[in-house]
Structure formats: C-alpha cells, structure tokens
C-alpha positions as CSV (number, residue, x, y, z in Angstrom):
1,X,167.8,-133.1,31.6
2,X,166.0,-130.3,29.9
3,X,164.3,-132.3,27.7
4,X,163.2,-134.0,30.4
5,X,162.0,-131.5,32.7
6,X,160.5,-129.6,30.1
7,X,158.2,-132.6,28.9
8,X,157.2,-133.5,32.4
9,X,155.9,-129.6,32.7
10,X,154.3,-129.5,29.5
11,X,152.0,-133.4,30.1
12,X,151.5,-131.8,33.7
13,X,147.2,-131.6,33.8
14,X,147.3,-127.9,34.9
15,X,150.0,-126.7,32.3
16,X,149.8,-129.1,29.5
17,X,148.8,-125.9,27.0
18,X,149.5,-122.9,28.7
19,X,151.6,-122.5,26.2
20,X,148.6,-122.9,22.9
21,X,147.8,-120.1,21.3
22,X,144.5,-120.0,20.6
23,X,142.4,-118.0,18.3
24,X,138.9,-117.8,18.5
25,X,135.8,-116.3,16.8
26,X,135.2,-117.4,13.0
27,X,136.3,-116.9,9.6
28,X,134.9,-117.7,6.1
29,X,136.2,-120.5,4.1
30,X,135.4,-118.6,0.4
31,X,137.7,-121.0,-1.8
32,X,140.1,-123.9,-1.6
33,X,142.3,-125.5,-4.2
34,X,144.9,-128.3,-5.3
35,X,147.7,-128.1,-7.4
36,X,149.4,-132.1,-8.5
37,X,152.7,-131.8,-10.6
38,X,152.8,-134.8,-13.0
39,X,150.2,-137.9,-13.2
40,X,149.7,-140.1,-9.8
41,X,152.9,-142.7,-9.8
42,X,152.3,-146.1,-8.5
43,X,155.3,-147.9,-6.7
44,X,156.1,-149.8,-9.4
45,X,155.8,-146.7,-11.8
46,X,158.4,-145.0,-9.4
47,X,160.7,-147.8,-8.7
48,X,161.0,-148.6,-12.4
49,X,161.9,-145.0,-13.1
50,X,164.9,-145.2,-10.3
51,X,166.6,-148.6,-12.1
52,X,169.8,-146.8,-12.2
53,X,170.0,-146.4,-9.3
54,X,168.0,-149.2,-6.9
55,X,169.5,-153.1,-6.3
56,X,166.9,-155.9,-6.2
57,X,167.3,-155.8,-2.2
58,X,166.6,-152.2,-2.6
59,X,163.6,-152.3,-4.8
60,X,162.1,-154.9,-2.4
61,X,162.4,-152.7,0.8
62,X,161.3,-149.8,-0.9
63,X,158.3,-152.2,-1.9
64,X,158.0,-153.5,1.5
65,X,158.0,-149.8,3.1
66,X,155.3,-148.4,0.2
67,X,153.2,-151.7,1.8
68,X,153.6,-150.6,5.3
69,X,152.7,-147.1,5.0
70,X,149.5,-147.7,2.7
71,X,150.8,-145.0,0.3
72,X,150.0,-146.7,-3.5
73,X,150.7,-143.7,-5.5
74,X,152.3,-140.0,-4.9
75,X,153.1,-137.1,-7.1
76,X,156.8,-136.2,-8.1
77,X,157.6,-132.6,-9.2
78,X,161.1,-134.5,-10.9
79,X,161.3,-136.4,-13.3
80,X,164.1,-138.8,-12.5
81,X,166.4,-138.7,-15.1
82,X,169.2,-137.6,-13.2
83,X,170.6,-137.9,-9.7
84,X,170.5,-134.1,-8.8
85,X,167.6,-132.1,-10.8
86,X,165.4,-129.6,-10.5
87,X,161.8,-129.7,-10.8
88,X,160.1,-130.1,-14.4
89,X,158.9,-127.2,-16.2
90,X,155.5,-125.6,-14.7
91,X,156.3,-127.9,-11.3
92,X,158.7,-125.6,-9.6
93,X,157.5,-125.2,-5.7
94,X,156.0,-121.4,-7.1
95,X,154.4,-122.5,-9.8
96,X,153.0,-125.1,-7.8
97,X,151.9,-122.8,-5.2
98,X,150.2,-120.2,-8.1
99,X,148.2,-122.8,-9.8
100,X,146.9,-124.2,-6.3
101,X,146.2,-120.2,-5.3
102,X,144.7,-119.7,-9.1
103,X,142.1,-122.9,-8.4
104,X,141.1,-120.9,-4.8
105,X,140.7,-117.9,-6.3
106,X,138.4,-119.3,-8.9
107,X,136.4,-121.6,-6.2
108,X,135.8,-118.0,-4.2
109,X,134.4,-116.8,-7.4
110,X,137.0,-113.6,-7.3
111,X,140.3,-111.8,-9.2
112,X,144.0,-112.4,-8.0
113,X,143.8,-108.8,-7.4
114,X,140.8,-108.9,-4.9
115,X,143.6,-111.1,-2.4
116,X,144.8,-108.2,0.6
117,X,146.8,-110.6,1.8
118,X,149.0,-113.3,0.5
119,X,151.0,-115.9,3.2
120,X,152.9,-118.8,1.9
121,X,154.2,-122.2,4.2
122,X,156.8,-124.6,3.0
123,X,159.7,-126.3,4.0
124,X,161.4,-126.6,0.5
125,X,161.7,-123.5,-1.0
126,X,162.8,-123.0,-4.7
127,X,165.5,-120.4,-3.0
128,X,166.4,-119.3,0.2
129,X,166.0,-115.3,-0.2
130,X,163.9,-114.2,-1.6
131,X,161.1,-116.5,0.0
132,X,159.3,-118.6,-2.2
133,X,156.0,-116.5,-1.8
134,X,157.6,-113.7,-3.6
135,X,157.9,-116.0,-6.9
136,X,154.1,-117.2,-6.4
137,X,153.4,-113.5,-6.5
138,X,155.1,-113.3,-9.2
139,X,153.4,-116.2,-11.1
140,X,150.3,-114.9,-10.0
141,X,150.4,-111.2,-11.0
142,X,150.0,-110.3,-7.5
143,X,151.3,-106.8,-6.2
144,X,150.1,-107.2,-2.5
145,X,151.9,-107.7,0.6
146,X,152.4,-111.4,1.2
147,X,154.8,-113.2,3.9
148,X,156.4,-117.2,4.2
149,X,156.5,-119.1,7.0
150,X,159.3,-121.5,7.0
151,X,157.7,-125.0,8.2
152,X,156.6,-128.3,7.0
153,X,153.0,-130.2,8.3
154,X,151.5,-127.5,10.9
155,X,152.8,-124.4,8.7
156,X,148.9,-124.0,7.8
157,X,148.4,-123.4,11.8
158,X,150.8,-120.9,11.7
159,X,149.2,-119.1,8.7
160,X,146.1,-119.3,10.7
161,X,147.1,-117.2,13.5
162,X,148.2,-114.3,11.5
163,X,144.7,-114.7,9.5
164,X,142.5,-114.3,12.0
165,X,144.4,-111.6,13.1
166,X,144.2,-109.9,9.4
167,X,140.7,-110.4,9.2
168,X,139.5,-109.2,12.4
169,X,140.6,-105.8,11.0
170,X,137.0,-104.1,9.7
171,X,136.9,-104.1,6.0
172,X,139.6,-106.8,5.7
173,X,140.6,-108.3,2.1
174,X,139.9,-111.8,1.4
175,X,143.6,-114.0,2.8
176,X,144.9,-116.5,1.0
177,X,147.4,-118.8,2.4
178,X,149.1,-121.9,0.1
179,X,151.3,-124.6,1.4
180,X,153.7,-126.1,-1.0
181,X,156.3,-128.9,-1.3
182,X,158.8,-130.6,-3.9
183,X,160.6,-132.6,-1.5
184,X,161.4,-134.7,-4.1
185,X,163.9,-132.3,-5.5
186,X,166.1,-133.0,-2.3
187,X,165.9,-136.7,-2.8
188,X,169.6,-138.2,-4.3
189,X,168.8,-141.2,-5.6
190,X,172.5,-143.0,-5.1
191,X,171.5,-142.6,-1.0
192,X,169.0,-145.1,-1.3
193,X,171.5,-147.9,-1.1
194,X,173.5,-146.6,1.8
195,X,170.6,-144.9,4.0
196,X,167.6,-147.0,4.4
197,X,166.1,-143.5,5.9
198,X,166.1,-142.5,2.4
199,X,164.0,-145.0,0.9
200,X,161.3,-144.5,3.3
201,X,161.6,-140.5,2.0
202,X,160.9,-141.7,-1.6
203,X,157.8,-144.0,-0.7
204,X,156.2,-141.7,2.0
205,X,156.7,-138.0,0.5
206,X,154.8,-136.4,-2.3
207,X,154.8,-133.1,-4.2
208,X,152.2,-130.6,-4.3
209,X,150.1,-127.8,-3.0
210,X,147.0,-126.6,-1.5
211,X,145.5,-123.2,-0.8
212,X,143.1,-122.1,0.8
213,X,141.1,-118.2,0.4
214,X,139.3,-116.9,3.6
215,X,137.5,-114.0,4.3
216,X,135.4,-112.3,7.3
217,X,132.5,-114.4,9.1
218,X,129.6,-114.5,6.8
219,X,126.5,-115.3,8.1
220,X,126.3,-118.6,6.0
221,X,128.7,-120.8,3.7
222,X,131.5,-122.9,5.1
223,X,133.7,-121.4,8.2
224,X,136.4,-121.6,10.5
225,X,135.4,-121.3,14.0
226,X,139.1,-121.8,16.0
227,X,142.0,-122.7,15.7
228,X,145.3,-123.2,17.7
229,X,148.9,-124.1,17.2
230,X,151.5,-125.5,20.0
231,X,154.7,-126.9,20.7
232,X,156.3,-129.5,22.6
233,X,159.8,-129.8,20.8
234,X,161.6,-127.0,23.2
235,X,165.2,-128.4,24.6
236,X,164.7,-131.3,22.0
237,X,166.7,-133.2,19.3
238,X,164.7,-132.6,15.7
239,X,162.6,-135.3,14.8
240,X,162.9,-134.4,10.8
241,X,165.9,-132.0,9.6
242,X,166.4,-130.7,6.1
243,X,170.1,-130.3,6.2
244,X,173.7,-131.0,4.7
245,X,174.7,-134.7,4.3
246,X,178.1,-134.8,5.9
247,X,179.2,-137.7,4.3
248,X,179.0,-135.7,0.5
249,X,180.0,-132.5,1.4
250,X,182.9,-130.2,-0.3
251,X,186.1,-128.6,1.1
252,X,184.0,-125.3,1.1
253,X,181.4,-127.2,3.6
254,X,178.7,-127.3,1.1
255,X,176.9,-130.5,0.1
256,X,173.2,-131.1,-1.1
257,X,170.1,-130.9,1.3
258,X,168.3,-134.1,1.8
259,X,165.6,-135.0,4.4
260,X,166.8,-136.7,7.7
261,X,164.2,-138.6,10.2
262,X,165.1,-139.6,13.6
263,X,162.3,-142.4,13.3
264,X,161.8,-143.6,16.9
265,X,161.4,-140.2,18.1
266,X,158.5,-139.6,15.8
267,X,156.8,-143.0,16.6
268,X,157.4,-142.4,20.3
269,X,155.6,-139.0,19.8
270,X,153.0,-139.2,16.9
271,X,150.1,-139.8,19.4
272,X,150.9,-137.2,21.9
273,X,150.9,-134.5,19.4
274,X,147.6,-135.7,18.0
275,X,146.5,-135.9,21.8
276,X,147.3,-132.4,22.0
277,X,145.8,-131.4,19.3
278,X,142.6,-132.9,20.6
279,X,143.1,-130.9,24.1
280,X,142.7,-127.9,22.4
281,X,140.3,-128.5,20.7
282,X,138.4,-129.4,24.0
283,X,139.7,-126.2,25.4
284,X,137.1,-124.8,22.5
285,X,134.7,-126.4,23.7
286,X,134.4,-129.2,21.0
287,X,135.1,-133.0,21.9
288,X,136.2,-135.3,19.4
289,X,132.5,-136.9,20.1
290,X,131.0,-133.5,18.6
291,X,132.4,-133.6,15.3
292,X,131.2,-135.7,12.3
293,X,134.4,-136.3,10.4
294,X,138.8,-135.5,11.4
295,X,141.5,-134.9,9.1
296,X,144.8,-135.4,10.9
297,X,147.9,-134.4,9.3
298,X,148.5,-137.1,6.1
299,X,151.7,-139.0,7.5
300,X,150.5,-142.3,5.7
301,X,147.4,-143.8,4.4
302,X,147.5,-146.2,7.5
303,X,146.7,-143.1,9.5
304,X,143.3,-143.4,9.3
305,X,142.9,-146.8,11.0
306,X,145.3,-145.8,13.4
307,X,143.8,-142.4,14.6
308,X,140.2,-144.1,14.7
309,X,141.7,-146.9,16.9
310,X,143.5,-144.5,19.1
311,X,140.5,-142.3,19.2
312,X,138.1,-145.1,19.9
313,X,136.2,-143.7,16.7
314,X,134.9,-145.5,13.5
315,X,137.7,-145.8,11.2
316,X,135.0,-144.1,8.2
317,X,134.9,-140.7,10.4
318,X,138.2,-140.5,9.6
319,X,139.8,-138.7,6.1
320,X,142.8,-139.7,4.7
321,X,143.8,-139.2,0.9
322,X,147.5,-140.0,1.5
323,X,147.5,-143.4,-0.1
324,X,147.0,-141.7,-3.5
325,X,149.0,-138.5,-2.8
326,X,151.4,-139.5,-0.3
327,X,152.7,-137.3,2.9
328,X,152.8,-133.7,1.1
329,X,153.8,-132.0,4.2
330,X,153.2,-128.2,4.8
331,X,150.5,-128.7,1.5
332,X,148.9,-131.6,3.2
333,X,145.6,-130.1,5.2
334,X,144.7,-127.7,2.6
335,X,144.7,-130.5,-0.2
336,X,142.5,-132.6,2.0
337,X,140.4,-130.1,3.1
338,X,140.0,-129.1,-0.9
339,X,138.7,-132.6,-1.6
340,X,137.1,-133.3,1.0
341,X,135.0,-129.9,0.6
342,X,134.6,-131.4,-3.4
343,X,133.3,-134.5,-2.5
344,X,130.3,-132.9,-0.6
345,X,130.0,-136.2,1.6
346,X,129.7,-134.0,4.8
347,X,127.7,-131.3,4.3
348,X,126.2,-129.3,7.5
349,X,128.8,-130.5,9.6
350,X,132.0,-130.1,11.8
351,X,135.2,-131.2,10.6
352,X,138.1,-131.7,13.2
353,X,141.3,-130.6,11.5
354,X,144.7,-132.0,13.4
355,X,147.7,-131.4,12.3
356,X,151.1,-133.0,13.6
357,X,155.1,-132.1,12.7
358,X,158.0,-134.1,14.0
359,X,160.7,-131.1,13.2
360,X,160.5,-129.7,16.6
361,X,157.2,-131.5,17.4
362,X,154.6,-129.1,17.1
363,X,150.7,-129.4,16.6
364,X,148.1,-127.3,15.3
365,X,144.4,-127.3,14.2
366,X,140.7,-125.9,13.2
367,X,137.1,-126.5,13.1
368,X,135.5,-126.3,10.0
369,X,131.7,-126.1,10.3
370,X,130.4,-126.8,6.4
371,X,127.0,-125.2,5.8
C-alpha cells in the first residue's frame, strides 16, 4: 500500500518532481576520459573463456540474451581462470578509476595536483572502508579532499549536485568526479547454470571507467548548464541488489556478493524514469525538441532504437556505445560523454544527458552545450 500511494503522489501532474533537485547555472566541462581493462571481448571470445563452467543449453541462452540486448563485445576486468578472482593486475576498480582521472586530467591540459576536489561513484568497490576513492587518490598522487558516493547508473547525478555546489564557491579548484565498475569480479561463474539472472549479468555488464574534470563557467568551451537528480523508488522492493547469495552462504552468514535483478520491475519502470528525466529537463526550460543529440543511461545497445521510438525522435539523434562496451553502470555517462566529445560529430550543440537506475529507481541528468 505504500508503494502504492507513494507512486500515485509522485505521477500526480502537480507533484510529479517536487521532490528533483535541481541545480542550475553552468559549469565548465575542461576534460573527460575513459579507462578499458583488457581488449574488447566478443561473445564468443567470452563464452569460450567460461567452458568450465557453461552447458551447450547454457552457452545458447547466453548467446540468445547477448542477441537480444545488442551488446557484441564488453570489457572484463577478470580474467576467468577461476570461479572466484580478483581483478587482473592494473584493472582493480582504483586503478581503473586513476587512469580514467589521469586521461581527464591530461584532456584539461592540467597537474593531478591542480584537482581541489576529488568525488568518486561506484557500486563495486575494491573494499568496503576505506572507500574506493581513497585508493584512486592513492594511485594518483593526490593529497586533496575527495568523497564516494555509493551508487550504480545515476551516481554521476549525484556527483553533480555536490559540484555545482563546490564550484559556485569564488576561486574554486577544478572537480573531478570518476565513476568506476568491475562487476565482473562479483560474477560466479558455477551460477550460470542454476540462475538464468546470472547469464544475463555476464552478457549485459562491462568493466570500466569514466571521468570527468569541471571547472567554473568560462565564457567559451564546452559546459554544463543544469542538471538534476530524483527518485521514485521510496516504499519499494529494489529493482537491482548487490548482496549475499543465500543459497552459498557459510555458518558465520557470509557468502560472496553477486548482482540480483528483479527483471519485470525494471521493464515495467525503464520508461518512466527516462520520462522523468525528460520532465526535468522541461522544468529547465529545454524540450527534448531543443536538443541536437541524447545520451540515456547505456542499459543495452538496443537502447537507442527504443528511446528514439519512445521519444518520437530519429533513432541517429540518439548515442549509444553499449554494444561495444556493454552496461558499465555508475562509469556509463562519463564514458559516453568522453567519446562522444572525441568524435566531434556535434559540435555547437546541446546534448541531453539521461540517466536511469533500477536499485531504488532513481533518475538523473545534464545539458551539455558543446562550443
């Protein structure tokens, strides 16, 4: 019932996002960068690695699911050669992070110690405490202030908020935020054959990060002109989990982490938080109309076609890069915002940015203007 009553209040026309917050003026974009652990696998490349482990019936779902979601290739930080393993050397989520931070840096065209502020997103962390941003200072050589926020695909709205905040202050340091994930660490390859769940984890989910370095409003150069972040998830089941599996854990109550999706929740919600998103963007003043190109959060490579139809837009107005590098999560927006500001195919335009997370289903976004 309070789910219930909650969503009713929150899709009501007068109230729908009271509860946005929105942050306004503009910022500088001075740098953005990618970090990929590991060459691009295809599906066969991955499946083939996972023998051990995968039956023909499983090999042919998996197969069947890489199909569905138009994801062809993704990054792994592991290297499957066991069931439970850590990362490969140099692809650990903070070293990750620091090389995606270093290649921002270097696109600003300034020092790791010209960063005032340092704020890190991810939902698999190398360790609980300390966060994961205190390693990527480490890696980095940074002795500044930095702080993590624990979340997956709209962590980068999060970040946001507190940025504008920092850089409203007069004489404000560039901020650099970084979103990072090696999900693929969490993944135990005997689970394939019992939870189908699983298998869609191994085709959808890549490993990487993205970072991005911002600075006060200049009067030129690429910018951020609002953004906003929101939820809808209050009262409600999770629609992803990172948590125990029951069915393998010890006396002591301790098991390994693995990734849980409560599917038909996030099917039966996907558009709604996208709708959102575009809302509040409206609320600033900027239709969907206005802009000349959207990056929604990378759940698939189909996403494309399916936002444009939703949208009523051409399906080329549209970026997606998630059919070569998979669903990267909290890194997602920040590595397609880095290639897409590479490529240089829009230049004096808006860029709608929407971002979408089915934890506790919350949305999030920006305008970039790139001048």
């Amino acid at each position: 019932m309070v789910a219930q009553s909650v969503q009713s209040v929150e899709t009501g026309p007068t109230l729908a996002h009271r509860h946005n917050w929105l942050s306004t003026g503009a910022i500088a974009v001075l740098g953005t960068g990618t970090a990929l652990p590991g060459p691009a696998l295809s599906t066969d490349a991955l499946l083939n690695s996972l023998t051990p482990w995968l039956g023909a019936r499983e090999r042919d779902r998996a197969e069947a699911v890489a199909a569905k979601l138009g994801v062809a290739t993704r990054h792994a930080a592991r290297q499957w050669r066991s069931r439970i393993e850590p990362p490969a050397p140099g692809c650990s989520n903070p070293e990750l992070a620091a090389r995606a931070v270093r290649n921002a840096v270097a696109d600003a065209g300034i020092g790791i110690g010209d960063i005032g502020y340092l704020i890190g997103h991810t939902a698999t962390p190398v360790q609980p405490l300390p966060g994961n941003v205190a390693f990527v200072a480490d890696q980095l050589g940074y002795a500044g202030p930095h702080i993590e926020l624990r979340q997956a695909c709209t962590g980068f709205a999060n970040a946001l908020m507190i940025a504008f905040g920092l850089l409203a202050q007069p004489g404000a340091r560039p901020v650099a935020i970084v979103g990072s994930e090696t999900g693929s660490a969490f993944l135990d390859p005997e689970a394939l054959a019992s939870d189908p769940g699983q298998i869609v984890n191994l085709m959808q989910m890549g490993d990487g990060a993205g970072a991005i370095v911002l600075g006060g409003a200049l009067g030129s150069g690429d910018r951020l002109h609002s953004a906003w972040f929101g939820s809808r998830g209050l009262g409600r089941t999770p629609g992803i989990e990172l948590k125990r599996d029951s069915g393998m854990q010890s006396p002591s109550g301790t098991g390994p982490l693995q990734f849980a999706h409560d599917f038909r929740a996030i099917l039966e919600t996907g558009r709604g938080l996208f709708d959102a998103g575009v809302a509040a963007a409206v609320e600033h003043g900027l239709a969907v109309a206005d802009v000349d190109a959207i990056i929604p959060h990378q759940v698939s490579g189909r996403i494309g076609e399916q936002l444009a139809e939703h949208l009523a837009l051409p399906p080329e107005r549209v970026f997606v890069n998630a059919n070569r590098v998979g669903n990267t999560g909290s890194a997602a927006i920040w590595i397609a915002l880095d290639e897409l500001r590479g490529s240089g195919v829009w230049p004096g335009h808006d860029t709608l940015v929407l971002g979408a997370e089915a934890t506790k289903f919350m949305h999030g976004g920006f305008v970039l203007a790139t001048r």
